[in-house]
Biopython code that builds the backbone (N, CA, C, O; Angstrom):
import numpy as np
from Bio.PDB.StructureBuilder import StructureBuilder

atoms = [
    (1, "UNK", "N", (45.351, -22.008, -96.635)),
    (1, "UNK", "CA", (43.906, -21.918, -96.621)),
    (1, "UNK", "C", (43.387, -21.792, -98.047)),
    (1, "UNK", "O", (44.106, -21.424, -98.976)),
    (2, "UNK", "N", (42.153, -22.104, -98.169)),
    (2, "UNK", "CA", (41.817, -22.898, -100.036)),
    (2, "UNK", "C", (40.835, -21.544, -99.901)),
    (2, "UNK", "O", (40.103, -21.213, -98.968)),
    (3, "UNK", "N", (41.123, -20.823, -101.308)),
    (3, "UNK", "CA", (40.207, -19.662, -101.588)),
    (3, "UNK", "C", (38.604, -19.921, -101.416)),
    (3, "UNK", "O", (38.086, -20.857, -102.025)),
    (4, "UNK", "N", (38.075, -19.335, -100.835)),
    (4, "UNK", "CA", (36.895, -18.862, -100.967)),
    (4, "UNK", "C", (36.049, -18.551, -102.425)),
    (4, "UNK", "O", (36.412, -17.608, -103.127)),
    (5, "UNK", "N", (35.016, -19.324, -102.783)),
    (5, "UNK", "CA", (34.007, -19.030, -103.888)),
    (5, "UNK", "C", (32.804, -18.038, -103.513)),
    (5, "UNK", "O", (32.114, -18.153, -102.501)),
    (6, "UNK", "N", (32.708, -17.360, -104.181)),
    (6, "UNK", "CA", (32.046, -16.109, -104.047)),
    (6, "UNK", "C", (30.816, -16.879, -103.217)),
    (6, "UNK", "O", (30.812, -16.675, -102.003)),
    (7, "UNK", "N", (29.707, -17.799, -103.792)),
    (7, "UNK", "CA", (28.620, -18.149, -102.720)),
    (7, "UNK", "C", (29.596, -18.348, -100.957)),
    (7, "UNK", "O", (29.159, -18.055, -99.844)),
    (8, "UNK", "N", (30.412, -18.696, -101.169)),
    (8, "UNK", "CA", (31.161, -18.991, -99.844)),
    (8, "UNK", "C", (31.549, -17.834, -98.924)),
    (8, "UNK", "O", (31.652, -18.158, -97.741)),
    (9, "UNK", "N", (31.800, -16.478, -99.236)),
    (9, "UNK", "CA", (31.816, -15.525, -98.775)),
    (9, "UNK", "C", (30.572, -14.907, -98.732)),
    (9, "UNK", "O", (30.597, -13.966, -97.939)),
    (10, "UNK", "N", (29.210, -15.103, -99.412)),
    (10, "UNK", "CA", (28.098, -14.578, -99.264)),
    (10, "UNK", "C", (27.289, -15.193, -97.899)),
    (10, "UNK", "O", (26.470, -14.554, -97.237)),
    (11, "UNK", "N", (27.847, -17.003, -97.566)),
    (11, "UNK", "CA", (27.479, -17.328, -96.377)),
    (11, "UNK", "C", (27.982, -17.147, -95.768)),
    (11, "UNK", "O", (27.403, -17.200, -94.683)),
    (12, "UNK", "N", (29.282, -16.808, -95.694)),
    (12, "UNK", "CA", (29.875, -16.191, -94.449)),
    (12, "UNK", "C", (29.286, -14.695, -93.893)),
    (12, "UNK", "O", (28.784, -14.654, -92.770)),
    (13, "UNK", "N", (29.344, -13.839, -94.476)),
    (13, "UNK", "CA", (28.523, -12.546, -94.578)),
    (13, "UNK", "C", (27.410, -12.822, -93.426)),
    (13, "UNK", "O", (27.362, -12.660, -92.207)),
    (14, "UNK", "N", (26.515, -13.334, -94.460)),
    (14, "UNK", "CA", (25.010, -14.389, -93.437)),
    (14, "UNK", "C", (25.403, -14.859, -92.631)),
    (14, "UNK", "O", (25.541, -14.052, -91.712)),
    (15, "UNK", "N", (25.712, -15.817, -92.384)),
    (15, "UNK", "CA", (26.264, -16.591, -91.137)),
    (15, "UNK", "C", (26.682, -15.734, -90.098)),
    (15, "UNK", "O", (26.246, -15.933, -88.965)),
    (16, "UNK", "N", (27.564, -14.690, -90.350)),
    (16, "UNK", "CA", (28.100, -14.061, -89.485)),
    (16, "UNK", "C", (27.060, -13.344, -88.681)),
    (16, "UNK", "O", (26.955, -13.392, -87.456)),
    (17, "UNK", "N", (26.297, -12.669, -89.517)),
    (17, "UNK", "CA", (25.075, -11.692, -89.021)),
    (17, "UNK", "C", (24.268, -12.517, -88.492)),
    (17, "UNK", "O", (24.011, -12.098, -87.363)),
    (18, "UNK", "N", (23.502, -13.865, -88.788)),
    (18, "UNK", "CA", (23.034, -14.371, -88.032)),
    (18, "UNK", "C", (23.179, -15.217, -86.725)),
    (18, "UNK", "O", (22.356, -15.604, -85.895)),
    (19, "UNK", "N", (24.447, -15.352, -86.842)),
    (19, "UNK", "CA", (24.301, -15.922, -85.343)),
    (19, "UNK", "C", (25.257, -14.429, -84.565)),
    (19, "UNK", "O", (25.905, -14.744, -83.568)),
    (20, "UNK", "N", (25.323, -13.188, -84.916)),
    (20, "UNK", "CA", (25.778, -12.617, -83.704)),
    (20, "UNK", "C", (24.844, -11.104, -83.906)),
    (20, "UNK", "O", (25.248, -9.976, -83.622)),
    (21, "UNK", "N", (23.740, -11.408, -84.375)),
    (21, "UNK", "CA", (22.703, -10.123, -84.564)),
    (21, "UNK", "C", (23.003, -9.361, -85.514)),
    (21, "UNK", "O", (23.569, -9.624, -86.575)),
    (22, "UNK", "N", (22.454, -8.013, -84.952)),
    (22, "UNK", "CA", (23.036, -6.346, -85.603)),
    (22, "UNK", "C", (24.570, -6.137, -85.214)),
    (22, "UNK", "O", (25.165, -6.268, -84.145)),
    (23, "UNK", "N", (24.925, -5.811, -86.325)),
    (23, "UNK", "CA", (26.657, -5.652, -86.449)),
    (23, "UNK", "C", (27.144, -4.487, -87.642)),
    (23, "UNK", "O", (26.764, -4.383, -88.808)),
    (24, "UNK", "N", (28.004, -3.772, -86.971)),
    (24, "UNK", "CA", (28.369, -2.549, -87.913)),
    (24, "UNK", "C", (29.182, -3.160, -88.981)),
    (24, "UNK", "O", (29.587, -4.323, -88.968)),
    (25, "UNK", "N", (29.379, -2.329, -89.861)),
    (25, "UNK", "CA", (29.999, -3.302, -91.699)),
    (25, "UNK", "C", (31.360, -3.968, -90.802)),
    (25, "UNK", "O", (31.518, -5.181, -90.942)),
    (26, "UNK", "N", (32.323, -3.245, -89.911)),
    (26, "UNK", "CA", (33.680, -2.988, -89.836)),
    (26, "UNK", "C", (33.874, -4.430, -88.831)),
    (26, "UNK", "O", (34.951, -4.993, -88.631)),
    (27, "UNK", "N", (32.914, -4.728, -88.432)),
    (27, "UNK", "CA", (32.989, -5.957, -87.381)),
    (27, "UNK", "C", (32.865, -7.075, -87.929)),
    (27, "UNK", "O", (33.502, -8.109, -87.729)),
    (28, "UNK", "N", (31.740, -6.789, -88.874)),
    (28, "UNK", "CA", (31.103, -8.179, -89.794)),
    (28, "UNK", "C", (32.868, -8.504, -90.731)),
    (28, "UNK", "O", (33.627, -9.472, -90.678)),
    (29, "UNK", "N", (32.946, -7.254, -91.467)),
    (29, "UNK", "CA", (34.389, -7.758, -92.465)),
    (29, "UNK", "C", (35.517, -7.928, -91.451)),
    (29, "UNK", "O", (36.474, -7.330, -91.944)),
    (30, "UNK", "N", (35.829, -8.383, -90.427)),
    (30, "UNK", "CA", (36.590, -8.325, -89.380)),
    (30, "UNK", "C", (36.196, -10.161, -88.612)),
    (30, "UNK", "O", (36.963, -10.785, -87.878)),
    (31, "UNK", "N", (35.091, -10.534, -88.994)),
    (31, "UNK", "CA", (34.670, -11.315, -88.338)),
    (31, "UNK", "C", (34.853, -12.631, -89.578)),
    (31, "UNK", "O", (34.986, -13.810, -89.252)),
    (32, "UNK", "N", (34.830, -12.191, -90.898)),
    (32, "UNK", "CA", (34.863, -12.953, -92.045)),
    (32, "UNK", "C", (36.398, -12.903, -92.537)),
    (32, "UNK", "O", (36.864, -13.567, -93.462)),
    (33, "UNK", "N", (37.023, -12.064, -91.802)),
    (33, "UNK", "CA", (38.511, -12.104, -92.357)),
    (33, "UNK", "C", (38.808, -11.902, -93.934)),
    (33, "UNK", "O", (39.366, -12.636, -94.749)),
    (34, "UNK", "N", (38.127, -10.424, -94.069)),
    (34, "UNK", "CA", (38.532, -9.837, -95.197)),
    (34, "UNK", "C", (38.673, -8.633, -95.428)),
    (34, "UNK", "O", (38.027, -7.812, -94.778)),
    (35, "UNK", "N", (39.654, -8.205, -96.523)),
    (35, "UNK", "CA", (39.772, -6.862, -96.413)),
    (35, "UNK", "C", (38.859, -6.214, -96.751)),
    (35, "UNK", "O", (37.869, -6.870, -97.075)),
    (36, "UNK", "N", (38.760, -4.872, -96.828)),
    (36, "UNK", "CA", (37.703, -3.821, -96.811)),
    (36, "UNK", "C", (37.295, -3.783, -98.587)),
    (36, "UNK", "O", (36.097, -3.844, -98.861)),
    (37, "UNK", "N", (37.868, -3.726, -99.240)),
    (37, "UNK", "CA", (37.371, -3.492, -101.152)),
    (37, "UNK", "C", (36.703, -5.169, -101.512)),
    (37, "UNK", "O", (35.745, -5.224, -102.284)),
    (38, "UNK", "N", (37.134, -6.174, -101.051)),
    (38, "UNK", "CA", (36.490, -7.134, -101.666)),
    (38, "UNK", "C", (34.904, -7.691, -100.760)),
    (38, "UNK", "O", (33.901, -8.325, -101.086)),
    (39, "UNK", "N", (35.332, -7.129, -99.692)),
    (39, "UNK", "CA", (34.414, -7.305, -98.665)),
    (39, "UNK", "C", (32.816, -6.145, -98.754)),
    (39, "UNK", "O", (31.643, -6.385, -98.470)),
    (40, "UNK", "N", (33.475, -4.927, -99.260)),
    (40, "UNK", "CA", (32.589, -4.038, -99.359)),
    (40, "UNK", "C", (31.619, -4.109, -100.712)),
    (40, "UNK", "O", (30.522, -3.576, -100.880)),
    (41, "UNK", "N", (32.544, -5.116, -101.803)),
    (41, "UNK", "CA", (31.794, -5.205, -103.128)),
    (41, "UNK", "C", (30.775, -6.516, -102.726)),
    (41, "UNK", "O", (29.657, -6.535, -103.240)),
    (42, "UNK", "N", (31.077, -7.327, -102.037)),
    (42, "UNK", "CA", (30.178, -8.468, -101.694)),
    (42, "UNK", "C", (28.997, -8.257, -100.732)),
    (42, "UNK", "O", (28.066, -9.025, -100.491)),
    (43, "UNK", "N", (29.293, -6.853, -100.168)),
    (43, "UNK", "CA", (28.504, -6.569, -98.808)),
    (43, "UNK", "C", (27.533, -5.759, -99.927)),
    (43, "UNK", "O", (26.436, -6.309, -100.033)),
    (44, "UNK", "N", (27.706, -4.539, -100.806)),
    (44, "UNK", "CA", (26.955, -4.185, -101.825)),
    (44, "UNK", "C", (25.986, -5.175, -102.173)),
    (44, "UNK", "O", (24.779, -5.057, -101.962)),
    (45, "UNK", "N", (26.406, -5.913, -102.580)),
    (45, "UNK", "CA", (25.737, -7.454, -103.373)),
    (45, "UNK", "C", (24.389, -7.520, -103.038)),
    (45, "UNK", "O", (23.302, -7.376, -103.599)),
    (46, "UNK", "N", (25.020, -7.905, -101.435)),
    (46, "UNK", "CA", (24.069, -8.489, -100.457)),
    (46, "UNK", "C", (23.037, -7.493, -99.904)),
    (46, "UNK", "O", (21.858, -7.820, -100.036)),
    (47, "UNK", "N", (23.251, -6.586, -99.437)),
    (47, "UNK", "CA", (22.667, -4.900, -99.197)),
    (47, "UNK", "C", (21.593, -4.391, -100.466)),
    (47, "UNK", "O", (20.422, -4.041, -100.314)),
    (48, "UNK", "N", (22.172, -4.446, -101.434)),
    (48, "UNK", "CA", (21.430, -3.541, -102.458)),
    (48, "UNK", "C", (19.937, -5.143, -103.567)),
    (48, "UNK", "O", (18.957, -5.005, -104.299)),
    (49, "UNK", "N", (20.620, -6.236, -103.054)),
    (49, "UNK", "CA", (19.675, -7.306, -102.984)),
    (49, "UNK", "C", (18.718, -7.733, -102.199)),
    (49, "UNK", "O", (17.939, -8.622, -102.541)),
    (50, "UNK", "N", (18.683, -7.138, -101.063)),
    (50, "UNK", "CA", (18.089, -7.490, -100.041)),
    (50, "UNK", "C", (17.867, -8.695, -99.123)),
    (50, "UNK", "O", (16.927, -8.982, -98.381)),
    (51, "UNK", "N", (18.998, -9.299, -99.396)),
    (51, "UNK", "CA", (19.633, -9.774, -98.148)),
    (51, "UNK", "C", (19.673, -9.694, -96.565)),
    (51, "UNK", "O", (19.349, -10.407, -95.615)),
    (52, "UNK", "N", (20.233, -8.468, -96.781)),
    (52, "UNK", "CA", (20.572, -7.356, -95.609)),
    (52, "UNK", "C", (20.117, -6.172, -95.284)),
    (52, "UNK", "O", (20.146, -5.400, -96.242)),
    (53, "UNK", "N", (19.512, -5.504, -93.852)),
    (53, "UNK", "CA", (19.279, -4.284, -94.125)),
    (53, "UNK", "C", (19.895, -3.695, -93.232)),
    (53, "UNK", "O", (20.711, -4.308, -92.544)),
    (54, "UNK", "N", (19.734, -2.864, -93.116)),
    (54, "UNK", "CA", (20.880, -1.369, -91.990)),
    (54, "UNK", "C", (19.370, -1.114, -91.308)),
    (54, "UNK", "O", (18.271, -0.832, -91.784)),
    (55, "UNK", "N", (19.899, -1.366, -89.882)),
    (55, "UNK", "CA", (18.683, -0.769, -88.834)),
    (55, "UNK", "C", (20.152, 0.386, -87.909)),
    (55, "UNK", "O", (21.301, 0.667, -88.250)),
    (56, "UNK", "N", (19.146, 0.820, -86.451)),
    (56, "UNK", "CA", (19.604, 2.049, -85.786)),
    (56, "UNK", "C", (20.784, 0.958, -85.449)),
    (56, "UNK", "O", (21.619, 1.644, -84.859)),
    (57, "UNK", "N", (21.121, 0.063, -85.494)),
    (57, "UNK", "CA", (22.418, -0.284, -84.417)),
    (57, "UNK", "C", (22.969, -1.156, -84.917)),
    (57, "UNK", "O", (23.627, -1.862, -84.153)),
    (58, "UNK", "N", (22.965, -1.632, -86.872)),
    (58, "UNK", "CA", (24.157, -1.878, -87.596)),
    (58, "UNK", "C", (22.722, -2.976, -88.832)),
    (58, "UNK", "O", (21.494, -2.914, -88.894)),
    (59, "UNK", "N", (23.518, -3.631, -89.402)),
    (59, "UNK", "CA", (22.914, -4.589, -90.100)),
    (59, "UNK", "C", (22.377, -5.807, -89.528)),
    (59, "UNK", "O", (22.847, -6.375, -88.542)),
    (60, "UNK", "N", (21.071, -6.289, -90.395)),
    (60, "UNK", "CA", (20.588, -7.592, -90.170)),
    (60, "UNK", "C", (20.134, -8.305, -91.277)),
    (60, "UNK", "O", (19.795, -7.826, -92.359)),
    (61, "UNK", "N", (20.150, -9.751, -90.869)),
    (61, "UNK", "CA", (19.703, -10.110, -92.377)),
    (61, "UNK", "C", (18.203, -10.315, -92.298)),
    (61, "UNK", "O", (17.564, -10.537, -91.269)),
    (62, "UNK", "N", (17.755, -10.215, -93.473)),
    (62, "UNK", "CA", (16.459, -10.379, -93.908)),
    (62, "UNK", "C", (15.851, -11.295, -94.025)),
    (62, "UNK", "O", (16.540, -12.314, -94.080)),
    (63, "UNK", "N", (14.367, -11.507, -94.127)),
    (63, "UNK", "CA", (13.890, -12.955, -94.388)),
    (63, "UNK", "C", (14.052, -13.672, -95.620)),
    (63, "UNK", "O", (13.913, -14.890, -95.734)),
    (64, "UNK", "N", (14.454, -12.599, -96.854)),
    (64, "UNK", "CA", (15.315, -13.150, -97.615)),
    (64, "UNK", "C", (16.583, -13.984, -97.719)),
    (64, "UNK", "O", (16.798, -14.834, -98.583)),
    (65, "UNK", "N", (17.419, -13.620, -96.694)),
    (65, "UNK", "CA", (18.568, -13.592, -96.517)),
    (65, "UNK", "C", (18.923, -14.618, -95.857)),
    (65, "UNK", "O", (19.945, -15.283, -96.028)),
    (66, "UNK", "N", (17.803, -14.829, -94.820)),
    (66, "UNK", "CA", (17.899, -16.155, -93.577)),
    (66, "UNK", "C", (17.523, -17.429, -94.974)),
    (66, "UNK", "O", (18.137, -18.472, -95.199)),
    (67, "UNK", "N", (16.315, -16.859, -95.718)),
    (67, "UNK", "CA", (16.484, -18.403, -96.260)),
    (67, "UNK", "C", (17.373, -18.713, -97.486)),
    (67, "UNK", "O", (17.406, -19.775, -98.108)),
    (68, "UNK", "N", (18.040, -17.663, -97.703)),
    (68, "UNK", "CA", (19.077, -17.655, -98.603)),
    (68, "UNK", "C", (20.468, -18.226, -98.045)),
    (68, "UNK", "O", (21.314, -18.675, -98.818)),
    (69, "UNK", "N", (20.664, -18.181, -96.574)),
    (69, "UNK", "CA", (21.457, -18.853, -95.581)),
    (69, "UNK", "C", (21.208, -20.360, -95.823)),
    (69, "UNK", "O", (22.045, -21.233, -96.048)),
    (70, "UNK", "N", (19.151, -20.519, -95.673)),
    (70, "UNK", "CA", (19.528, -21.839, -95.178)),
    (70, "UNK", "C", (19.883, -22.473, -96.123)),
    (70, "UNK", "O", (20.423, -23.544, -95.847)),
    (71, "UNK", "N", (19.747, -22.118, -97.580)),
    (71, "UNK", "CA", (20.058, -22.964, -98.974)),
    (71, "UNK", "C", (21.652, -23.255, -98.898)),
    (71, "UNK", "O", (22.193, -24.356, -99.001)),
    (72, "UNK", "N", (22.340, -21.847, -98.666)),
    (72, "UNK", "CA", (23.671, -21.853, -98.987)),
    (72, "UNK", "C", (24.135, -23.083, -97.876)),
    (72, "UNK", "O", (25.061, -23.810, -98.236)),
    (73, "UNK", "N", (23.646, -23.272, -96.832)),
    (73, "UNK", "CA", (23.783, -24.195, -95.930)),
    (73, "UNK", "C", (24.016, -25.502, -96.248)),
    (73, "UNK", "O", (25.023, -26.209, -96.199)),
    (74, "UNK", "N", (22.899, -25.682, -96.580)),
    (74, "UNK", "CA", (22.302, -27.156, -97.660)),
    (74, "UNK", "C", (23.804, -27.725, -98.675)),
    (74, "UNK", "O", (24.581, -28.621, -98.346)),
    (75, "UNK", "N", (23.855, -26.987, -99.783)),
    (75, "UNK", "CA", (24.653, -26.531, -100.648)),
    (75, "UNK", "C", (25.997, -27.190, -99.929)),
    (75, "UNK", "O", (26.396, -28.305, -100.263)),
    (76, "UNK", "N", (26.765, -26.263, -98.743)),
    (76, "UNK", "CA", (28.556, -26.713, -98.524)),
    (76, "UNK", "C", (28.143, -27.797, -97.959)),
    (76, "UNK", "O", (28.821, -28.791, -98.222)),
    (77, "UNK", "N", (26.935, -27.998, -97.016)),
    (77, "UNK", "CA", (26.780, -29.694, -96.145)),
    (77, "UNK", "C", (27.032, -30.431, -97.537)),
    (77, "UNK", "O", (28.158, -30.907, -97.679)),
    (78, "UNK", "N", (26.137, -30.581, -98.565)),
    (78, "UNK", "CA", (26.101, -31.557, -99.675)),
    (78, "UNK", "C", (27.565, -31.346, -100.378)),
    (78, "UNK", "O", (28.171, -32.366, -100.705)),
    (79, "UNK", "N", (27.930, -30.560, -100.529)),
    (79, "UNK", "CA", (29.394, -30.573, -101.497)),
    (79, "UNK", "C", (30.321, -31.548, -100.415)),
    (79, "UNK", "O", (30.917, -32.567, -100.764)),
    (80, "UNK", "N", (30.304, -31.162, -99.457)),
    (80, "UNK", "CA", (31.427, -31.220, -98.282)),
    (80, "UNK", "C", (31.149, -32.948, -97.999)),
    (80, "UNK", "O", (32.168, -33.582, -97.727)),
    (81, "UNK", "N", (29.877, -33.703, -98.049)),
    (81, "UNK", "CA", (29.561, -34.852, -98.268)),
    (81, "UNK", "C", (30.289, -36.035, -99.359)),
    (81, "UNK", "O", (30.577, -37.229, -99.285)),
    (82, "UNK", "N", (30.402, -34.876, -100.460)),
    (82, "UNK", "CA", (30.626, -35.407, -101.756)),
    (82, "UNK", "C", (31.946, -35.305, -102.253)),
    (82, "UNK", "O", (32.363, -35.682, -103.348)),
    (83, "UNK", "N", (32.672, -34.652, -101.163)),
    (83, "UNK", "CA", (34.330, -34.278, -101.165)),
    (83, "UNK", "C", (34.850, -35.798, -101.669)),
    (83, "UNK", "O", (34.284, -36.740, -101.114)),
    (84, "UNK", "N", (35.943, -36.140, -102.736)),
    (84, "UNK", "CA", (36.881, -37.354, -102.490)),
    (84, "UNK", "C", (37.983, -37.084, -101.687)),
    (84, "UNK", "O", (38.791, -37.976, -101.429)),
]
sb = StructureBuilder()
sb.init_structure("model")
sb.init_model(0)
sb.init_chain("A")
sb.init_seg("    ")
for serial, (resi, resn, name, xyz) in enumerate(atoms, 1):
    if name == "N":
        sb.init_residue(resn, " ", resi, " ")
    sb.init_atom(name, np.array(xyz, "f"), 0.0, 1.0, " ", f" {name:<3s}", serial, name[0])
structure = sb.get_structure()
């Protein structure tokens, strides 16, 4: 499996939260298949940027965050286009 670039783990993050709601940290880094220290410095990132916020029944992303999704979206469709 081909490493992950940091924007690439920031849509995963997003991605994850958005299509399965409010989610506690331990599910989301569980759901992105990463360990807890690299996962928790990227989840910082995203959290203390506002991205993401912590409600009563785990995290969600923000309206920041959704359209920060849809760019990152844009972004792997066009690379992934442009693959040789």
């Amino acid at each position: 499996m081909k490493k992950r670039s940091e924007w690439e783990i920031y849509l995963d993050i997003l991605d994850s939260l958005s299509e399965n709601g409010s989610m506690k940290k331990t599910s989301i880094m569980h759901d992105v298949h990463m360990s807890w220290k690299p996962f928790n410095n990227h989840f910082g990132f995203l959290n203390e940027n506002g991205f993401i916020t912590e409600s009563d029944y785990g995290y969600n992303v923000t309206d920041k965050g959704k359209e920060t999704l849809k760019n990152l979206r844009q972004i792997k469709k066009t690379l992934e286009n442009n693959e040789y």
